[in-house]
C-alpha positions, -999 to 999 in steps of 0.1 A, spaced: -344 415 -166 -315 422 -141 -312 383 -134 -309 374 -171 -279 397 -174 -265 382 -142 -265 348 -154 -256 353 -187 -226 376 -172 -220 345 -151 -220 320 -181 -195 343 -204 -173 345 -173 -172 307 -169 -165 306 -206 -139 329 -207 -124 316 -174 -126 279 -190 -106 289 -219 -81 300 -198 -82 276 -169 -79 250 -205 -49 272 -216 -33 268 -183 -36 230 -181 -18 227 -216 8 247 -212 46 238 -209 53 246 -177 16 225 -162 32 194 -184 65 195 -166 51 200 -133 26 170 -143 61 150 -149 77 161 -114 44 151 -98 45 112 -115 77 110 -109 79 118 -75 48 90 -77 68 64 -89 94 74 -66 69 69 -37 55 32 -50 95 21 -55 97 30 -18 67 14 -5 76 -16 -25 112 -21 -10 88 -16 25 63 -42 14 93 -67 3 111 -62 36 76 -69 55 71 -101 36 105 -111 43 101 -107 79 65 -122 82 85 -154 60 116 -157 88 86 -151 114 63 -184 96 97 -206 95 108 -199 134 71 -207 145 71 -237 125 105 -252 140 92 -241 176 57 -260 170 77 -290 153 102 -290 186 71 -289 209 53 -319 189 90 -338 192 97 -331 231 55 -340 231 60 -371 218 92 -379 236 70 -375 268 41 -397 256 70 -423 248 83 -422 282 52 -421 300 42 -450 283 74 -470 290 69 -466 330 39 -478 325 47 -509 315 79 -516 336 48 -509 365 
């Protein structure tokens, strides 16, 4: 008999504590400190995106230099090759 009052104690004290925990959620001052906390959210994602832009900017400069430096190799490569096979025909 004890345990039925226990857990029906337990069960009106969720209730009741629901209600109020409900309450608490709604109230004016939970709204505006939901706001703060999106907008310090959004404030975060703008700052990560300036980071993400500044990355992919880099990694673009980065793709561009190694492409000149490959390109320059593949010319002075070439140029070799060229000469090599002009002294071997004057041999």
């Amino acid at each position: 008999m004890m345990n039925q009052y226990t857990k029906l104690a337990c069960f009106v004290g969720g209730v009741l504590f629901g209600s109020v925990g409900l309450r608490l959620l709604t109230s004016k001052d939970a709204k505006k400190a939901y706001t703060h906390a999106a907008a310090a959210g959004l404030r975060m994602k703008e700052c990560v995106m300036e980071t993400v832009t500044a990355v992919q900017e880099d990694a673009a400069d980065i793709l561009a230099s190694a492409k000149d430096i490959n390109e320059a190799r593949s010319a002075k490569e070439a140029a070799e090759a060229a000469g090599a096979q002009v002294e071997g025909e004057e041999a």
